[in-house]
C-alpha positions as a printed Julia matrix, in Angstrom:
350×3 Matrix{Float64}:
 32.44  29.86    9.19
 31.13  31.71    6.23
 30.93  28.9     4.46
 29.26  26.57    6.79
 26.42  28.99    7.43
 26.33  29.39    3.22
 25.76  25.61    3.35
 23.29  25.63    6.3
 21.18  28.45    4.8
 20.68  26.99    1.17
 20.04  23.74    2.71
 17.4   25.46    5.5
 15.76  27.42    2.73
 16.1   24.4    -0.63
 12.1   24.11   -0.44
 11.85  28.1    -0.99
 14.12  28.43   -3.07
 13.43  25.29   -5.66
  9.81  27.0    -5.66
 12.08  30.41   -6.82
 13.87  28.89   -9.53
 10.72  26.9   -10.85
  8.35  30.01  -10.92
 11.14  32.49  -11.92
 12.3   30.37  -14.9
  8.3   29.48  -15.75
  7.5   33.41  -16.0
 10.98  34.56  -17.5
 10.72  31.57  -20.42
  7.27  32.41  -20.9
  7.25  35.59  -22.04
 11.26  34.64  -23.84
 10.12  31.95  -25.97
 11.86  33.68  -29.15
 14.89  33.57  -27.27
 15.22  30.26  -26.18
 14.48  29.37  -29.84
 17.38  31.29  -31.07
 19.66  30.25  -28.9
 18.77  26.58  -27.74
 22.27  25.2   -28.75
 24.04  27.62  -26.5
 21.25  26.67  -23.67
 22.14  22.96  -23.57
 25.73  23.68  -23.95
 25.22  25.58  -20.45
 23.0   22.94  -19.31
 26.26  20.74  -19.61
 28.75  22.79  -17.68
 25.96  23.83  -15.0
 25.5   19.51  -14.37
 29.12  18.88  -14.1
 29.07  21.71  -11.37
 25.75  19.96   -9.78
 27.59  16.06   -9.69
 31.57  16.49   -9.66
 31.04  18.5    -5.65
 28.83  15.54   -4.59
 31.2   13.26   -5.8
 34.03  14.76   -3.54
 32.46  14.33   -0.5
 31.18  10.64   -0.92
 34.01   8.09    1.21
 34.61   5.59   -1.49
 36.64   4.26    1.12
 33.7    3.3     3.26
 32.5    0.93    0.81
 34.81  -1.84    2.43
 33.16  -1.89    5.69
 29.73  -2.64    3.57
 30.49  -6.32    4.58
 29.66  -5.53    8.5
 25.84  -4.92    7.37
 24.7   -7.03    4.65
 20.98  -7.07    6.18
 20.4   -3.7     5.92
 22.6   -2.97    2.68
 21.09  -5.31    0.93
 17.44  -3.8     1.62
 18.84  -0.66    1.03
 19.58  -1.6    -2.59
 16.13  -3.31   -2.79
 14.35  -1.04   -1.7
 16.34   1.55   -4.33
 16.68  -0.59   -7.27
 14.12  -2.5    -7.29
 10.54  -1.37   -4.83
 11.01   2.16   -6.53
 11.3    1.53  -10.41
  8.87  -0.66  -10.25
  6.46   1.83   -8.15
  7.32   4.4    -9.84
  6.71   2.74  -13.1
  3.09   1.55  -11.64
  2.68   4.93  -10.51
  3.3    7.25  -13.82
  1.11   4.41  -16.04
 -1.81   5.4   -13.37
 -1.27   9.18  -13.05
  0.78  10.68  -15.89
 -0.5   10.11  -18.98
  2.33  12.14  -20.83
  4.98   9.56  -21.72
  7.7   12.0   -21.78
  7.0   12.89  -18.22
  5.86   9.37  -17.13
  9.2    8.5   -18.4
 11.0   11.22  -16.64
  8.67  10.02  -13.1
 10.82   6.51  -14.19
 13.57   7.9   -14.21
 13.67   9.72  -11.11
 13.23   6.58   -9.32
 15.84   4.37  -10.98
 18.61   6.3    -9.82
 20.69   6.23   -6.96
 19.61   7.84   -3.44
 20.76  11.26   -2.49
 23.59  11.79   -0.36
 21.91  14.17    1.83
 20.29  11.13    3.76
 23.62  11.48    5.62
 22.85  14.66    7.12
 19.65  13.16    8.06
 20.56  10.3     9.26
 22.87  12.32   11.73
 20.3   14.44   12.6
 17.94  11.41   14.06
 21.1    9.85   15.43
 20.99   6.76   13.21
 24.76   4.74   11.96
 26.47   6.93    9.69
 28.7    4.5     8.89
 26.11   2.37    7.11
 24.56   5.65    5.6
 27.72   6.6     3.82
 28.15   2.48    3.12
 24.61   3.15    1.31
 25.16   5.89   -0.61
 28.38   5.39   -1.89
 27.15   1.65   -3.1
 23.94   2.96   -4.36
 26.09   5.4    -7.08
 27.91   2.16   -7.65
 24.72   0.05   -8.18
 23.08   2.38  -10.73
 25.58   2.6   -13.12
 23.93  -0.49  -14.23
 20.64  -0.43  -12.5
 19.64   2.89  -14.94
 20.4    0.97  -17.79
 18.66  -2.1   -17.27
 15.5   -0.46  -15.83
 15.11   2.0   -18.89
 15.39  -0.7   -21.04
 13.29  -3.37  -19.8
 10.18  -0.42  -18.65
 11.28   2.7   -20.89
  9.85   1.36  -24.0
  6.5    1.26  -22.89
  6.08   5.09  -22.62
  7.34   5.05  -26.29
 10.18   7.12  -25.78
 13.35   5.91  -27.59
 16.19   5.11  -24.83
 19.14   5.55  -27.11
 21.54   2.94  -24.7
 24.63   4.92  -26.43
 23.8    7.88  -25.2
 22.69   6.81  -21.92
 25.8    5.24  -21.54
 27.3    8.15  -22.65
 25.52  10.54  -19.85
 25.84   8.24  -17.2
 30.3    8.45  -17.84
 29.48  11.97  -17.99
 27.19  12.41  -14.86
 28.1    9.54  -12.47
 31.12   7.97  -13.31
 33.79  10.76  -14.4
 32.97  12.97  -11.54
 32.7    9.97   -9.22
 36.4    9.26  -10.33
 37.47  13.14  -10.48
 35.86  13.49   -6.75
 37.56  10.75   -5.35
 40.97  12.13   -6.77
 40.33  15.26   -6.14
 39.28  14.11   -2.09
 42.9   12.5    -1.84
 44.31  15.11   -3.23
 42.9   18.2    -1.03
 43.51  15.5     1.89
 46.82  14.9     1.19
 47.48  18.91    0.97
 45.35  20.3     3.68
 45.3   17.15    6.27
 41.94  16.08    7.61
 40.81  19.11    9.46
 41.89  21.58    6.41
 39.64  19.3     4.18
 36.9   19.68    6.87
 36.9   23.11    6.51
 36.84  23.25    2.58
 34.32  20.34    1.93
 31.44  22.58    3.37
 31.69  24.7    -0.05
 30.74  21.8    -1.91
 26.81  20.71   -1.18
 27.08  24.56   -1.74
 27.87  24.56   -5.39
 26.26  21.18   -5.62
 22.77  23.38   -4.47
 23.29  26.59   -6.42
 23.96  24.01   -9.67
 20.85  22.45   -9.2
 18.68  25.3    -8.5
 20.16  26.83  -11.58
 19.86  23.75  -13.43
 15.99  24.14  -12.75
 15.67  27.58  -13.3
 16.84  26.75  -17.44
 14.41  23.6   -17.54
 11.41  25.23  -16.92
 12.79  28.47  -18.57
 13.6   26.22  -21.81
 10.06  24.36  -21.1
  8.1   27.47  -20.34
  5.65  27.47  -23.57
  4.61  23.23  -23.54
  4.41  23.53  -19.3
  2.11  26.42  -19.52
 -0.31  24.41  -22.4
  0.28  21.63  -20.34
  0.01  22.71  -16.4
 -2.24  20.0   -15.73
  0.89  17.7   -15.93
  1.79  19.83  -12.99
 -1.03  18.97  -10.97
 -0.86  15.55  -11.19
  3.05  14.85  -10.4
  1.51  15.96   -7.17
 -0.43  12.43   -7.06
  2.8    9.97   -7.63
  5.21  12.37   -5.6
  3.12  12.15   -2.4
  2.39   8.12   -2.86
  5.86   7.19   -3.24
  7.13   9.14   -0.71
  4.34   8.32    1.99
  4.55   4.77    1.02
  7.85   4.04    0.96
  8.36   5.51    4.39
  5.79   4.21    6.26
  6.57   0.49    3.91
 10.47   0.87    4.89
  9.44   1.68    8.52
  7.71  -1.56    8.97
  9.91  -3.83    6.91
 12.87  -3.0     8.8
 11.26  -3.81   11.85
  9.97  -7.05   10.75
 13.7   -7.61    9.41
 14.81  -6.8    12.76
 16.85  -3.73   12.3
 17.57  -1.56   15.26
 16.62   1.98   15.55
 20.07   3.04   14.36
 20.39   1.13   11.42
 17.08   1.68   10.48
 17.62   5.76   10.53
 20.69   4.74    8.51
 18.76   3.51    5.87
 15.41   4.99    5.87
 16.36   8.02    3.91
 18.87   6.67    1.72
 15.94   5.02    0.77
 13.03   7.15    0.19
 15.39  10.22   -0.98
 16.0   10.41   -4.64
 19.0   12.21   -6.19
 17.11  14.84   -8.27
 20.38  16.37   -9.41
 21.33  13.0   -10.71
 18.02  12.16  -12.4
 18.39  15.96  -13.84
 21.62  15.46  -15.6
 20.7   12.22  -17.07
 17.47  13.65  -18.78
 18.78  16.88  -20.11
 21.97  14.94  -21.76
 20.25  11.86  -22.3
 16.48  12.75  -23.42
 14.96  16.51  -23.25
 14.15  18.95  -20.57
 10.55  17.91  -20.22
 11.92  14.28  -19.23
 13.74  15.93  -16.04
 10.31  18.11  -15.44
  9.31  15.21  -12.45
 13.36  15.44  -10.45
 12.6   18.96  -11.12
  9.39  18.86   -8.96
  9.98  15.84   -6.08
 12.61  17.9    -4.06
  9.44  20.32   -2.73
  7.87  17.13   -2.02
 10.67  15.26   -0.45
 12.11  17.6     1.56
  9.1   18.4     3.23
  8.56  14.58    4.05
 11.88  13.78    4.98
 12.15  16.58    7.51
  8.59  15.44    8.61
  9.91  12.05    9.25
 12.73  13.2    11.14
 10.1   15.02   13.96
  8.83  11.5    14.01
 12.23  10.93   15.46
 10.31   9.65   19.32
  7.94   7.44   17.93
 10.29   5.89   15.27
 12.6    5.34   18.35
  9.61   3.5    20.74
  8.3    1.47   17.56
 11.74  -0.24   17.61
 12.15  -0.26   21.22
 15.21   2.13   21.37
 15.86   4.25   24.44
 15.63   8.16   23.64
 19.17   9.46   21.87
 21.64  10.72   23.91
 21.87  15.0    22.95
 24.35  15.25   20.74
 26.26  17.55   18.0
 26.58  15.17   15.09
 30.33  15.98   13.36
 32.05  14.36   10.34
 29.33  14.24    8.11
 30.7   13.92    4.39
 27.42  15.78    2.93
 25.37  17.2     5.94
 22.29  19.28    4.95
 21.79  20.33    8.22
 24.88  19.59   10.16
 24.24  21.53   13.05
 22.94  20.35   16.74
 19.98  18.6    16.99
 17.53  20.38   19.05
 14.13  18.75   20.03
């Protein structure tokens, strides 16, 4: 019980306390700068063990398993992996040449949207009583997908911000970041399964979208704290990730909402989608950057949560005219249960 409401309170509160960690590490680095000097080796060797802590609890809850039924829903998987791989790099990459004139955080805006979508569009998807089955089918295939989608987007767009992409190290960071703890999750799933049945792994997997969420705010607590001196010459950069953050997000809603239509997805499937695609994986995008590139390259996933939460959870008191757009009947009440990485798995009240 303890647990759970652990889970439901840092997922309640991310928005607040993303803002926290941003302004707290800002003010702190500021006025440390001789500090963060002296001891930037030992920061980025934290940095490492903080990301694994942020990825390898994700990992564990994602059904691996689930990726066999993918074959039921090829319609909507496959515009779920358009719409991921292939609307939002190349967005994105329109959208930081426009807006962000800074190529390390122009590249950073690129790389936010090449990677895979966050598995918290489960809980969402529960919430606005879409197919979870096809949710979990999406996000487990998108982690799949970008081990070579992050790669091949870098390479082909990264160059024009003229920031090297060192492919060995990339390669290196995305072992490190998406495959290892994808592999060490799904062993580690089987193995608490196999010891604690079902309904004892029930119980445990709420602790880990908990460490997963205290990583991440951590995680950008010591970017801006590292970053503190070039973000404070530089807050206009701020200001403008505003621009891109709010166009992609309002775009590719309201762009997914009519596509699927058109495609002739129904109201569930559509909510089973919608979120794995707009949602980025800002711990994800984090990781890569800070063992990839530098901190001010994750400075954009630091910054889109704030924006996408809000949105998301806007969409989601959409919920009755979504459902009359495609010509559902209103959802049945319902506790939603089972959900491998619920950020708000609790009744859904109207």
């Amino acid at each position: 019980m303890i647990l759970k409401k652990t889970q439901e309170h840092l997922k309640k509160y991310m928005l607040w306390y993303v803002a926290a960690a941003i302004l707290l590490g800002w003010g702190l680095g500021y006025f440390n700068g001789a500090f963060t000097k002296a001891h930037k080796t030992e920061l980025k060797t934290l940095i490492t063990v903080v990301v694994f802590f942020m990825i390898y609890p994700m990992m564990v809850n994602i059904k691996l398993e689930a990726l066999t039924k993918a074959f039921r829903n090829l319609k909507a998987l496959g515009l779920t992996l358009a719409y991921n791989f292939v609307w939002a790099p190349l967005f994105g990459f329109v959208m930081s040449k426009v807006f962000l004139h800074d190529p390390q955080v122009g590249f950073g805006f690129l790389l936010v949207m090449v990677v895979p979508c966050s598995s918290m569009s489960i809980g969402y998807t529960g919430l606005a009583g879409g197919n979870l089955e096809l949710a979990t089918v999406a996000v487990a295939t998108s982690f799949m997908a970008a081990i070579a989608a992050i790669p091949f987007w870098l390479g082909i767009l990264g160059g024009s911000f003229n920031v090297p992409v060192p492919m060995g190290l990339l390669m290196n960071a995305i072992l490190t970041v998406l495959i290892l703890p994808m592999v060490l999750g799904y062993l580690t799933r089987l193995g608490l399964i196999r010891a604690l049945g079902e309904k004892g792994f029930r119980k445990v997997a709420t602790l880990f979208p908990s460490i997963t969420l205290i990583s991440m705010f951590l995680i950008i607590f010591m970017i801006f704290f590292m970053k503190a001196g070039i973000l404070v010459q530089k807050w206009q950069l701020m200001l403008w990730l505003i621009v891109p953050n709010l166009l992609f997000v309002t775009v590719t809603l309201a762009l997914i909402t009519w596509l699927d239509r058109k495609a002739g997805l129904s109201y569930k499937d559509h909510m089973g989608i919608v979120f794995a695609s707009t949602g980025k994986n800002n711990g994800t995008a984090i990781a890569l950057a800070t063992a990839a590139f530098s901190p001010l390259v994750a400075i954009p996933a630091a910054t889109l949560p704030i924006f996408q939460i809000i949105f998301l959870i806007g969409y989601l008191k959409l919920e009755p005219w979504v459902q009359r757009y495609f010509g559902a009947p209103p959802a049945v009440e319902e506790e939603p249960n089972g959900l491998p990485d619920a950020p708000l798995a609790v009744a859904r009240r109207r």
